[in-house]
PASEBA-1860 file (N, C-alpha, C; in nm, 3 decimals):
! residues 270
1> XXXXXXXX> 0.633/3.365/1.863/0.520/3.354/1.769/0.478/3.209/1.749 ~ 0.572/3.095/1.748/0.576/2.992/1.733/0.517/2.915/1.847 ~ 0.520/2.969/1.931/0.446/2.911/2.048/0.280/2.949/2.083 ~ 0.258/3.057/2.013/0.106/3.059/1.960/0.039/3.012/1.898 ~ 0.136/3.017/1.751/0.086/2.942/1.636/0.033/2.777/1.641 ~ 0.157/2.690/1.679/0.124/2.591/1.705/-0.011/2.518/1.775 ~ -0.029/2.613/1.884/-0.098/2.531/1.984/-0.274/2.575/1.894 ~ -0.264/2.718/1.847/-0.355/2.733/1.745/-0.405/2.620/1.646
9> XXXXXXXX> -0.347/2.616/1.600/-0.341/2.521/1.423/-0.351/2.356/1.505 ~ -0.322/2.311/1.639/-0.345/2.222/1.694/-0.513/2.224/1.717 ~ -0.555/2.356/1.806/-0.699/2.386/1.882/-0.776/2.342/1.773 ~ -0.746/2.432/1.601/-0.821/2.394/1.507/-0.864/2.312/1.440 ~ -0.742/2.212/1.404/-0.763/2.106/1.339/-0.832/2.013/1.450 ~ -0.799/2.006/1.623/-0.890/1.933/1.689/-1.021/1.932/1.691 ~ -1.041/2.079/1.661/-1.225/2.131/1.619/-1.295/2.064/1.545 ~ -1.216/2.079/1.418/-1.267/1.993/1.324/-1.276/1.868/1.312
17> XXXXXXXX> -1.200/1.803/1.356/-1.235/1.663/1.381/-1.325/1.636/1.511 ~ -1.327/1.697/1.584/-1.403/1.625/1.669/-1.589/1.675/1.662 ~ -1.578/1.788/1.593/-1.740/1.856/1.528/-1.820/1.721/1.457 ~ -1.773/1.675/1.391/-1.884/1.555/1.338/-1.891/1.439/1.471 ~ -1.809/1.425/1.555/-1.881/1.300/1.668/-1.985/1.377/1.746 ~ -1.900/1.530/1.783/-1.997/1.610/1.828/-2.156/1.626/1.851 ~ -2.143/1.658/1.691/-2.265/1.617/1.581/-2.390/1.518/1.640 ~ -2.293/1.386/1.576/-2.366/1.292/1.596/-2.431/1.210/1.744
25> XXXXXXXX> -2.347/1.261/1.867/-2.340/1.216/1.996/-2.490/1.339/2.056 ~ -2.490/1.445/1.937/-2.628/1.535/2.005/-2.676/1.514/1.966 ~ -2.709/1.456/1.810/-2.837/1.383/1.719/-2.903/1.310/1.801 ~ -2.835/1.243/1.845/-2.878/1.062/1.931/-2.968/1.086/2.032 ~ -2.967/1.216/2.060/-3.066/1.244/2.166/-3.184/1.333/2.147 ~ -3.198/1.383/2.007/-3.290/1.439/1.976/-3.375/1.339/1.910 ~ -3.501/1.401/1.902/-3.642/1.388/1.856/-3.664/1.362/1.719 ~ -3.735/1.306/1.648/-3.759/1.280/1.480/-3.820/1.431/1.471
33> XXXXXXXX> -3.896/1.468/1.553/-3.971/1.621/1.542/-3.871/1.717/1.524 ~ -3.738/1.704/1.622/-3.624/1.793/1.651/-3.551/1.827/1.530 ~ -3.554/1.693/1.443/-3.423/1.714/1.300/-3.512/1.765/1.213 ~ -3.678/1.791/1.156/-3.765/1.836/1.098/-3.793/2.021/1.145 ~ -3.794/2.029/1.327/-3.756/2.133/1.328/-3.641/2.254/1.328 ~ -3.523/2.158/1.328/-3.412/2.247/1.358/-3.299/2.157/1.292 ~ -3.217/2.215/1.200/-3.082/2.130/1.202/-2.954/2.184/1.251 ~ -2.953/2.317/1.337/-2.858/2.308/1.411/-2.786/2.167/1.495
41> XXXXXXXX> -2.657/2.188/1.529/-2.617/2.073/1.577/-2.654/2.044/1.746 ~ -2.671/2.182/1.791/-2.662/2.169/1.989/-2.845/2.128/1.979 ~ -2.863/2.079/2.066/-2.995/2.039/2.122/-3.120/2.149/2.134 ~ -3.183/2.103/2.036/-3.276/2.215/2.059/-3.456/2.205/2.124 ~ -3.447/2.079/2.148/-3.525/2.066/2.274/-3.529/1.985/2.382 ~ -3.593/1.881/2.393/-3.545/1.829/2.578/-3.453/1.688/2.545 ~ -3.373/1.649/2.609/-3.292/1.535/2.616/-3.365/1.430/2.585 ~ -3.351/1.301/2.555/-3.409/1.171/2.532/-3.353/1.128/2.479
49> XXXXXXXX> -3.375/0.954/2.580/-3.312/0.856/2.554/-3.388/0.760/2.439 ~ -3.485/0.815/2.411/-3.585/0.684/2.347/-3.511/0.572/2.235 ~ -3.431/0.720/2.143/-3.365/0.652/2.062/-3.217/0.519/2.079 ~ -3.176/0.551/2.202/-3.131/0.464/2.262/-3.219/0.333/2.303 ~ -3.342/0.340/2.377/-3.470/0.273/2.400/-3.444/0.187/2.310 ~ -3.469/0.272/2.175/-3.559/0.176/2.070/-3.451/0.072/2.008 ~ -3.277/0.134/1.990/-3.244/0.011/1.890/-3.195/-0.093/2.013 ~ -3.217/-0.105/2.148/-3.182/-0.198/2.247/-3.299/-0.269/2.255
57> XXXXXXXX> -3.421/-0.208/2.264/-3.513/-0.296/2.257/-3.560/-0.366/2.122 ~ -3.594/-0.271/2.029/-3.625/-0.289/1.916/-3.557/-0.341/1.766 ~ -3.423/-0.388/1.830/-3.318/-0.433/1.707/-3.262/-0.499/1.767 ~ -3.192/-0.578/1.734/-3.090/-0.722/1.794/-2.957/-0.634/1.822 ~ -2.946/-0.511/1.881/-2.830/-0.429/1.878/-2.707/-0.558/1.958 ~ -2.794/-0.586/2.086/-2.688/-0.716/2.153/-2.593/-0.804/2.064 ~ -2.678/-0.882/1.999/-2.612/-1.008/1.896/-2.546/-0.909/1.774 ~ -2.573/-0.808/1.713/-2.466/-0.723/1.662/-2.354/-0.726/1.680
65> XXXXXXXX> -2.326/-0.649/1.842/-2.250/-0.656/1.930/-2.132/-0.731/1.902 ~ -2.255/-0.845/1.998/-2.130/-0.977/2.020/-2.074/-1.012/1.916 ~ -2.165/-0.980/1.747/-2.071/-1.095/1.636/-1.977/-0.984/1.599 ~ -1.953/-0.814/1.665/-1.845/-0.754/1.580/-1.726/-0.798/1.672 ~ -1.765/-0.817/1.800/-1.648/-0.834/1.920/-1.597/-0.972/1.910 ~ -1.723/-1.085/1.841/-1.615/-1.220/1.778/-1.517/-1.223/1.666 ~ -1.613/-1.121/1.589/-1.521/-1.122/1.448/-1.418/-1.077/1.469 ~ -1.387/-0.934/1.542/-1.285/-0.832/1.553/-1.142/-0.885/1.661
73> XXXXXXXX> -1.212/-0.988/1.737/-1.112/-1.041/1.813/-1.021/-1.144/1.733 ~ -1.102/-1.270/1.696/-1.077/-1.357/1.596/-0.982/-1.333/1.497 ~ -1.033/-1.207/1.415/-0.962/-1.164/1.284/-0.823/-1.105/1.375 ~ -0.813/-0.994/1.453/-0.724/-0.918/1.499/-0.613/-1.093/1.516 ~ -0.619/-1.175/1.612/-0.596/-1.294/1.682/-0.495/-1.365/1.564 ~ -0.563/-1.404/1.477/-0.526/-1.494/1.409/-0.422/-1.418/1.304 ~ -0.456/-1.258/1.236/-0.389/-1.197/1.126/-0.268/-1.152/1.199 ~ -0.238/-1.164/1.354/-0.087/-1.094/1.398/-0.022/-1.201/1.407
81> XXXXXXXX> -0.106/-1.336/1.465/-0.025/-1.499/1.473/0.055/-1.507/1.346 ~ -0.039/-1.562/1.244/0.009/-1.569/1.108/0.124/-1.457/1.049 ~ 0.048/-1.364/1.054/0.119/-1.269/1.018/0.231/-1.234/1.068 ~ 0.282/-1.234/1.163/0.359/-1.233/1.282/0.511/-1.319/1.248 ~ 0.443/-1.454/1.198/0.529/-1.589/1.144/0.591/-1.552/1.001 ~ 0.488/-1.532/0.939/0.492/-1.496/0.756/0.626/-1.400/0.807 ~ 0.610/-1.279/0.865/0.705/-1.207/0.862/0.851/-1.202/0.887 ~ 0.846/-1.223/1.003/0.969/-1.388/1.063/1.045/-1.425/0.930
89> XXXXXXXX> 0.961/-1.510/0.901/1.042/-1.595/0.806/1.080/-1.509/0.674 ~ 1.017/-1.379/0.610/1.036/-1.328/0.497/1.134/-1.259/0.549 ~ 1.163/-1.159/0.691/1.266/-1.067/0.733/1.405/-1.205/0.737 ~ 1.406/-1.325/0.684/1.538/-1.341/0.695/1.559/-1.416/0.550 ~ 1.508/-1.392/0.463/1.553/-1.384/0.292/1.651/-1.320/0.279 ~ 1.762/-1.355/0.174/1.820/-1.243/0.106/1.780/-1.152/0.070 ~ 1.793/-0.987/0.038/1.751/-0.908/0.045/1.641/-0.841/-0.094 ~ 1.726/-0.929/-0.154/1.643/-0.937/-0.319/1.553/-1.006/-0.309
97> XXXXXXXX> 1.522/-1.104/-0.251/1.405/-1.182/-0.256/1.276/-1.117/-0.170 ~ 1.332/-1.044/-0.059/1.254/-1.006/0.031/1.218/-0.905/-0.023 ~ 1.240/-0.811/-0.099/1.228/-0.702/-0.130/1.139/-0.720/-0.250 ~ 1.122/-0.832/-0.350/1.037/-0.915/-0.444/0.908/-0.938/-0.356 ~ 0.925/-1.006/-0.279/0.787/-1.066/-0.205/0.743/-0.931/-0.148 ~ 0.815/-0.813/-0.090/0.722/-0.758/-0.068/0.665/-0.667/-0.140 ~ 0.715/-0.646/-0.247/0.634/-0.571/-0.321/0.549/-0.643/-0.401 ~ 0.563/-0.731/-0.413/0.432/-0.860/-0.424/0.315/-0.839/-0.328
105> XXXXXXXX> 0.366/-0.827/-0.256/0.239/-0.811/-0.113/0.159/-0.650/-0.142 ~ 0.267/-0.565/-0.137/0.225/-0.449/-0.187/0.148/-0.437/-0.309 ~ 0.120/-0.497/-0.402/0.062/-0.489/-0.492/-0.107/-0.555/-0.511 ~ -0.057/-0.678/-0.411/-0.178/-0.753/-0.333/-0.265/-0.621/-0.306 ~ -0.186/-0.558/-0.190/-0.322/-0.478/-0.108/-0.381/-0.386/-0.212 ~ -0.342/-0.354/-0.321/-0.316/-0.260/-0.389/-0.481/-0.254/-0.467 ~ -0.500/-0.377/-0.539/-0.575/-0.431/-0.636/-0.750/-0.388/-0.549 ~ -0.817/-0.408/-0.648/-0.987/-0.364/-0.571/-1.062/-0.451/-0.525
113> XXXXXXXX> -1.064/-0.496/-0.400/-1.125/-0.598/-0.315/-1.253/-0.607/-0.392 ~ -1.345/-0.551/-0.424/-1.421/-0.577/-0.485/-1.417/-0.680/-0.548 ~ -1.338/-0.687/-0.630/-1.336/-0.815/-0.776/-1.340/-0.955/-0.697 ~ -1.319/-0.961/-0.583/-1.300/-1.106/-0.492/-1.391/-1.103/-0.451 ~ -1.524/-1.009/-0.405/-1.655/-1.066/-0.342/-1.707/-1.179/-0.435 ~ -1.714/-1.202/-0.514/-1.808/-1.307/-0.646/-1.743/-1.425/-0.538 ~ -1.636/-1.482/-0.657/-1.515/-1.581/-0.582/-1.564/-1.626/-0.459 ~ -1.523/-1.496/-0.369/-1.546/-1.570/-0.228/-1.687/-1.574/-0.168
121> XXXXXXXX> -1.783/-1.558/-0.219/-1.917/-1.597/-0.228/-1.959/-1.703/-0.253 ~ -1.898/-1.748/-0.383/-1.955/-1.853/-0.412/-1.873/-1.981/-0.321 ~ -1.782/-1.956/-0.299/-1.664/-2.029/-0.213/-1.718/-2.049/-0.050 ~ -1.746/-1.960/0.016/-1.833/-1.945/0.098/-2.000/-2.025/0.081 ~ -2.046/-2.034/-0.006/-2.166/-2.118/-0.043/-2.147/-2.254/-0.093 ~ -2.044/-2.299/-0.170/-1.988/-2.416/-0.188/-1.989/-2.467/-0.040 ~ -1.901/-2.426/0.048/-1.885/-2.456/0.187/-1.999/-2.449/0.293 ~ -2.112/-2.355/0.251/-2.227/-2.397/0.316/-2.138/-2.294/0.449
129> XXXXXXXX> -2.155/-2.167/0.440/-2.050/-2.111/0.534/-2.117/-1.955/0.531 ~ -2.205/-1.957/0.424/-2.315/-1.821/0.434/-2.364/-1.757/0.544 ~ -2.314/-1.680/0.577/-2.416/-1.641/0.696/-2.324/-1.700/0.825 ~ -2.219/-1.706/0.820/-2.215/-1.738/0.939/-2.021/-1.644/0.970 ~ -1.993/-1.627/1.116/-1.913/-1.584/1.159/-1.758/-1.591/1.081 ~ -1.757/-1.765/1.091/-1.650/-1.806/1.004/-1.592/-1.753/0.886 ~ -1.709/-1.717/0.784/-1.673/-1.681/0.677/-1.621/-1.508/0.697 ~ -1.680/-1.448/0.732/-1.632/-1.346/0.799/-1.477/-1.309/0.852
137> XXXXXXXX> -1.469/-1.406/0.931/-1.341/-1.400/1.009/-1.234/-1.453/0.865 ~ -1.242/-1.576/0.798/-1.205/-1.573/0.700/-1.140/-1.493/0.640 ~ -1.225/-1.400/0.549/-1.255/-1.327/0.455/-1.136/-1.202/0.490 ~ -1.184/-1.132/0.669/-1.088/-1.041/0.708/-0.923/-1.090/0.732 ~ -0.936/-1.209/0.764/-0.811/-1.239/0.791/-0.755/-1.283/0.672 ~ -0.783/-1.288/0.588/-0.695/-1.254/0.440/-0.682/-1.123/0.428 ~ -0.713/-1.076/0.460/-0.722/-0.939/0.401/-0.625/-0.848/0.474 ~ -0.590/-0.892/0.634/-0.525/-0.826/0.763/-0.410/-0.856/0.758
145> XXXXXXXX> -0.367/-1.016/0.707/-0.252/-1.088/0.681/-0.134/-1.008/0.651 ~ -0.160/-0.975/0.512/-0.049/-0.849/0.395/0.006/-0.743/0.518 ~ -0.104/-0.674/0.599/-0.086/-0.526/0.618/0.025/-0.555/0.769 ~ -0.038/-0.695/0.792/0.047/-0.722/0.980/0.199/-0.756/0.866 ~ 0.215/-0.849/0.781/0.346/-0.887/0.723/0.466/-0.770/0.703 ~ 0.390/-0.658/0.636/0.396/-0.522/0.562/0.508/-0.461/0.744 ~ 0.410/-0.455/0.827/0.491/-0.374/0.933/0.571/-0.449/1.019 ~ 0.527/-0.579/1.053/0.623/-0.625/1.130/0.754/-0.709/1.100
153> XXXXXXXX> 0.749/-0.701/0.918/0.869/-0.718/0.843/0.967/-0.617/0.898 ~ 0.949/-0.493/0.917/1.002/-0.407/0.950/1.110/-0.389/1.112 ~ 1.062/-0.490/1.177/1.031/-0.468/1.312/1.132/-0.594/1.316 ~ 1.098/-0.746/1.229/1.192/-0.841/1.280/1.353/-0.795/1.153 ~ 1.352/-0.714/1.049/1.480/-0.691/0.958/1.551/-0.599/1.051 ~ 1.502/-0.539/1.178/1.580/-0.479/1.225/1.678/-0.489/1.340 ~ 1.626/-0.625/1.416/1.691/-0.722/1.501/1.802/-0.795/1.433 ~ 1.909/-0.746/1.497/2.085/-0.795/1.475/2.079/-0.955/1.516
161> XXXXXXXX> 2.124/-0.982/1.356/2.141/-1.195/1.341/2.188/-1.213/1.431 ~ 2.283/-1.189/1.531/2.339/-1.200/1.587/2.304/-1.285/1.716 ~ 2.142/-1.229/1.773/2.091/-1.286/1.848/2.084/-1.413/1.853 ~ 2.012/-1.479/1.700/1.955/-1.559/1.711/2.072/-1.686/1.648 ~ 2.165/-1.609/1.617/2.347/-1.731/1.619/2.395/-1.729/1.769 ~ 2.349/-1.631/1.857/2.409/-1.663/2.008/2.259/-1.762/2.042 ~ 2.135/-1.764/2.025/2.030/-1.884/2.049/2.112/-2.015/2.025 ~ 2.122/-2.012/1.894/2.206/-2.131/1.844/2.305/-2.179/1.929
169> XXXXXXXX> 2.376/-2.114/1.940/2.489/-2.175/2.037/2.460/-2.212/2.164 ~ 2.298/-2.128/2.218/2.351/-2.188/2.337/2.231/-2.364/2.349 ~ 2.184/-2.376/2.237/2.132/-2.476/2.209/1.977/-2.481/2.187 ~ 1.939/-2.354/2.212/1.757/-2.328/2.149/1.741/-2.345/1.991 ~ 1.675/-2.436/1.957/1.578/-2.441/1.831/1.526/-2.286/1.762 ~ 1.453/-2.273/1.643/1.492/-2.136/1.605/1.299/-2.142/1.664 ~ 1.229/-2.221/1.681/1.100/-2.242/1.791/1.136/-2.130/1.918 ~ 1.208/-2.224/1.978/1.263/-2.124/2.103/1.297/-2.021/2.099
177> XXXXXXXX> 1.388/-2.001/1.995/1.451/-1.854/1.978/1.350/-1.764/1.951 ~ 1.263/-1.800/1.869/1.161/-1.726/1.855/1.054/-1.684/1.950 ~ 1.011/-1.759/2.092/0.912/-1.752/2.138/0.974/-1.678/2.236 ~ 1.113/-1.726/2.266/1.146/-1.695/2.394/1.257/-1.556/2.386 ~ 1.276/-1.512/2.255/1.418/-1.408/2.223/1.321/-1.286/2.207 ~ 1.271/-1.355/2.020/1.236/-1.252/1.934/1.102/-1.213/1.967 ~ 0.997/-1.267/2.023/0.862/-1.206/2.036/0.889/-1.107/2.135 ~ 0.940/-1.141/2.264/0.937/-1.027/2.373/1.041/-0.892/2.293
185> XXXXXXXX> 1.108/-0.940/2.220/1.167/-0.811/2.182/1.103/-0.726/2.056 ~ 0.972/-0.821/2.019/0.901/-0.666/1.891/0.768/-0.707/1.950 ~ 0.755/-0.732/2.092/0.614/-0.703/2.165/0.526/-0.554/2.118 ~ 0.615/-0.436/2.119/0.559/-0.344/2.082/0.469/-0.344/1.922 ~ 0.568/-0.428/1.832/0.542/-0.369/1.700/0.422/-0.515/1.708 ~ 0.377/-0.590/1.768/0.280/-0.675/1.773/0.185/-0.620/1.862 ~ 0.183/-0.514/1.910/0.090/-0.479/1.981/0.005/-0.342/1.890 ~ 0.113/-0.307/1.847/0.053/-0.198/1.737/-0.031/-0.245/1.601
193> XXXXXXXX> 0.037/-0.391/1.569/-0.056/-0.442/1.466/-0.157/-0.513/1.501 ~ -0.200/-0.560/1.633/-0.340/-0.587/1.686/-0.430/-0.507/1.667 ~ -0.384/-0.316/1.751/-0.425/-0.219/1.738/-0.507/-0.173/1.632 ~ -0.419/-0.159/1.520/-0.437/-0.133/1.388/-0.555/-0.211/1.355 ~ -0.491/-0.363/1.351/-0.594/-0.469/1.278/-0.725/-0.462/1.340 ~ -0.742/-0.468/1.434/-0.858/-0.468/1.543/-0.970/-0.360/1.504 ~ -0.848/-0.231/1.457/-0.983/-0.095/1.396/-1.007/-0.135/1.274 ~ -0.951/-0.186/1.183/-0.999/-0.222/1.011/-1.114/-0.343/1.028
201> XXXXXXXX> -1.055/-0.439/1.149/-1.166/-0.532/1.151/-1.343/-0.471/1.195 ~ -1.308/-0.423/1.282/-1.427/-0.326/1.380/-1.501/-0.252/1.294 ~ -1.433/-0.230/1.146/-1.483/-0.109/1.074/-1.517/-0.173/0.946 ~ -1.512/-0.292/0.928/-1.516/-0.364/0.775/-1.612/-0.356/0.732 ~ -1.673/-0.359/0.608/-1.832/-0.315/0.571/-1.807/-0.445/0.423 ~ -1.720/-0.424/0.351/-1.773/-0.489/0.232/-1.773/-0.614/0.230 ~ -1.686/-0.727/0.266/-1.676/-0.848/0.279/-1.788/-0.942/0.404 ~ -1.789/-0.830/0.488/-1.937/-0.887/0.581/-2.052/-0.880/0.543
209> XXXXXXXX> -2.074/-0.760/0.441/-2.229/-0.736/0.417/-2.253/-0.848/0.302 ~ -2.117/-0.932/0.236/-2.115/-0.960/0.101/-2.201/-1.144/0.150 ~ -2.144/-1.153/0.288/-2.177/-1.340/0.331/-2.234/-1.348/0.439 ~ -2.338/-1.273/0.522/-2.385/-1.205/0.661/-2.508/-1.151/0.553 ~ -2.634/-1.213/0.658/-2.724/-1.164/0.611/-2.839/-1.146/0.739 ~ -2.846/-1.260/0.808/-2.912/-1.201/0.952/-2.873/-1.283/1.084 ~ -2.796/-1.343/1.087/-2.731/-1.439/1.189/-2.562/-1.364/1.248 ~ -2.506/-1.360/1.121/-2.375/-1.305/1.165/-2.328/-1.169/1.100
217> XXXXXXXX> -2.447/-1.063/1.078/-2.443/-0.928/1.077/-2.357/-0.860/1.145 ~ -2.290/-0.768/1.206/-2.157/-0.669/1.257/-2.247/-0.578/1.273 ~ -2.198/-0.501/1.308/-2.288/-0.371/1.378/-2.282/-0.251/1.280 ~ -2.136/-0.268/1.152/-2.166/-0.152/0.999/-2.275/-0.207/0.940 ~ -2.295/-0.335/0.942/-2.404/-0.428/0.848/-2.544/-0.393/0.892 ~ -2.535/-0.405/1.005/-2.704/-0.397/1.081/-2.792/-0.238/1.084 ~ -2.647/-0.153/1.074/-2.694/0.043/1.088/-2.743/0.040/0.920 ~ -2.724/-0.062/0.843/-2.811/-0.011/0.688/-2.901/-0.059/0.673
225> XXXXXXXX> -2.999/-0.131/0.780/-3.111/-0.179/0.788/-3.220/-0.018/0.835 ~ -3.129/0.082/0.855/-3.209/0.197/0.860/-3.240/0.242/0.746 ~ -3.200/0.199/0.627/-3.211/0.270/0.505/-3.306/0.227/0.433 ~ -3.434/0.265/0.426/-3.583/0.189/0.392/-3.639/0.277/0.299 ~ -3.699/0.261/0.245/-3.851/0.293/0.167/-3.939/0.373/0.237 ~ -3.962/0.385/0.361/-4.054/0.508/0.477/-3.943/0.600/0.528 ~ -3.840/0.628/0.419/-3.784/0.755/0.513/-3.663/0.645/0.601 ~ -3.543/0.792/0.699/-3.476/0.706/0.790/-3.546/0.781/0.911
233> XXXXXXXX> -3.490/0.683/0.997/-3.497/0.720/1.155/-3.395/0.807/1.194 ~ -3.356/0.890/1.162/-3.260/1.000/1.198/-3.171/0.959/1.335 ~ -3.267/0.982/1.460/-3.244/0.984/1.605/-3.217/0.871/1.648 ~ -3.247/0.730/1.584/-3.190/0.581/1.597/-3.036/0.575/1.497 ~ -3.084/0.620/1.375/-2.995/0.624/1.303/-2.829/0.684/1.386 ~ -2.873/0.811/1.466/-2.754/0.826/1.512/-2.697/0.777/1.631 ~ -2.814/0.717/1.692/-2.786/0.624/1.840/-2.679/0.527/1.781 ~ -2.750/0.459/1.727/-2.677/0.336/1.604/-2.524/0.396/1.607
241> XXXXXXXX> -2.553/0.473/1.532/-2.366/0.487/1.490/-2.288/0.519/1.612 ~ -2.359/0.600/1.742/-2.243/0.626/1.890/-2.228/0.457/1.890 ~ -2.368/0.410/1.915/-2.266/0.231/1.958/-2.162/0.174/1.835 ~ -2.138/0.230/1.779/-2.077/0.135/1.669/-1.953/0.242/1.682 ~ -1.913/0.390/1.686/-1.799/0.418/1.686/-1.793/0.446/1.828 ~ -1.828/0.443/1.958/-1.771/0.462/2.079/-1.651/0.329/2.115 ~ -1.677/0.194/2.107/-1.665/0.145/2.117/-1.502/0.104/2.110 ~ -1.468/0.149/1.965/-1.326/0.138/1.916/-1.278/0.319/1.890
249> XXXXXXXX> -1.312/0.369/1.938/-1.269/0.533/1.972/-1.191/0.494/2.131 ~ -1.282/0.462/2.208/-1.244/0.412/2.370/-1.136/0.328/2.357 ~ -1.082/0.208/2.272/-1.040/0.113/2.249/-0.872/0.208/2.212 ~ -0.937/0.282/2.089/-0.777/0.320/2.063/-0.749/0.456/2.163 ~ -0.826/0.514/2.233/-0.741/0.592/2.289/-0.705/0.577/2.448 ~ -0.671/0.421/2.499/-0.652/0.402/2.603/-0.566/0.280/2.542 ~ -0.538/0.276/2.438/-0.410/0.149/2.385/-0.378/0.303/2.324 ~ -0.305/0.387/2.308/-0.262/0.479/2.176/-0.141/0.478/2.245
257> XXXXXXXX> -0.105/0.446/2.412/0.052/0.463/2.443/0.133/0.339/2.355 ~ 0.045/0.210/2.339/0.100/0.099/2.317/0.151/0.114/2.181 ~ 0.064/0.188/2.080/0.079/0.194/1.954/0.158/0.284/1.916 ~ 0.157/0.402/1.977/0.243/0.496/1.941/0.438/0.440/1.975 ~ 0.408/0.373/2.103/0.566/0.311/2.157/0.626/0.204/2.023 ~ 0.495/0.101/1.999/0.528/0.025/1.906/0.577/0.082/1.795 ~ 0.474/0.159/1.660/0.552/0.233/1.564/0.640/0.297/1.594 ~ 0.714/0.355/1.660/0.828/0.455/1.732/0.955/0.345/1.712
265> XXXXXX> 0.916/0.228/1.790/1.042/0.131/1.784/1.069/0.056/1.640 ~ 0.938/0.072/1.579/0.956/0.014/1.448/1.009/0.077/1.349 ~ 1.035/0.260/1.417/1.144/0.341/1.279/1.206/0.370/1.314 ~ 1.300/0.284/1.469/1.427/0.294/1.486/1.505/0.223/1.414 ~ 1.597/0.207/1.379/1.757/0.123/1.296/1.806/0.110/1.382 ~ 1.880/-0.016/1.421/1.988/-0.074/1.527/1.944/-0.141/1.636
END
């Protein structure tokens, strides 16, 4: 029975999730006439690309693009470096202390990002930094810091001291030990927090829309320029969103061996 059931309750829940890309991947090709005449989801009259046409020709979809693939690299880049280190060094506290800081951290993520757009606005404008990439990358990489610390704390408390007192002895710096011991050995759990970070960055909406206004827009920022006073564009509207979620859909499910190996090793003990 169990061998029915399962693969059932698998078929289903895949249904359902995959019915809204569904959705939206047949919108993209219909007509402004098409969503006025029909809101079924399958196609109900002839294929077209126009709406594709229009936001390549007719919107800076390119420079979108490029500033989510600078930001998203950048932020991903810099929040596993840092983060990566921060962690390092907190996985070898006494256990009370570490266990203080991180629920310190935990409490960090905790609080409503909101209340920091003002702050870092005006901080961002003090700096003359409005509108541009930097602040952006900034902004996320505070924000990515906590969550890379959070898992790959996990990943270096579980590596036996041991290693890095046989480094010692044989005369590596805890530099060395580190670059050359401990990174290749939680490669995984640094590959999973790229992963991770890379989709929160790809997907950020409030802190970009807050210092991005038409220079260093993201591609969540630029799809609410459909939201006007004459109505939306439906059939752009949904072109818009395939480029903005194909992109990191493709991304995680051709890294998902890396991520899945990584968390796996990160809730082993020993």
């Amino acid at each position: 029975m169990s061998k029915i059931v399962k693969p059932l309750l698998v078929g289903c829940i895949l249904v359902i999730m995959l019915l809204p890309l569904l959705n939206l991947g047949f919108s993209s090709f219909k007509t402004q006439n098409d969503f006025y005449q029909s809101a079924r989801m399958l196609l109900t009259g002839k294929l077209t690309f126009e709406n594709y046409i229009y936001i390549f020709t007719k919107m800076k979809i390119g420079q979108y693009l490029i500033n989510s693939l600078s930001v998203t690299i950048l932020v991903t880049a810099a929040s596993v470096v840092f983060g990566s280190l921060a962690a390092f060094a907190l996985s070898r506290l006494p256990y009370r202390w570490l266990t203080f800081v991180v629920l310190f951290i935990v409490m960090v993520r905790f609080y409503p990002k909101i209340t920091t757009i003002i702050p870092y606005y005006i901080l961002m404008k003090d700096l003359k930094m409005l509108d541009t990439i930097g602040a952006i990358v900034l902004a996320q990489t505070g924000l990515f810091i906590p969550f890379v610390v959070l898992l790959m704390t996990t990943f270096y408390s579980d590596l036996p001291k041991e290693i890095e007192e046989s480094c010692r002895i044989d005369g590596a710096n805890i530099a060395q030990s580190y670059m050359k011991i401990i990174v290749p050995m939680t490669a995984g759990g640094m590959a999973a927090s790229a992963i991770l970070t890379a989709q929160l960055s790809w997907n950020e909406f409030l802190f970009a829309s807050a210092v991005s206004s038409v220079k260093s827009q993201t591609l969540p920022i630029a799809i609410t320029s459909f939201l006007t006073d004459k109505g939306l564009n439906l059939g752009a509207l949904s072109a818009m969103s395939v480029v903005i979620v194909l992109p990191i859909v493709l991304f995680i499910f051709f890294s998902q061996r890396f991520l899945v190996q990584g968390l796996t090793l990160g809730s082993v003990k020993g």
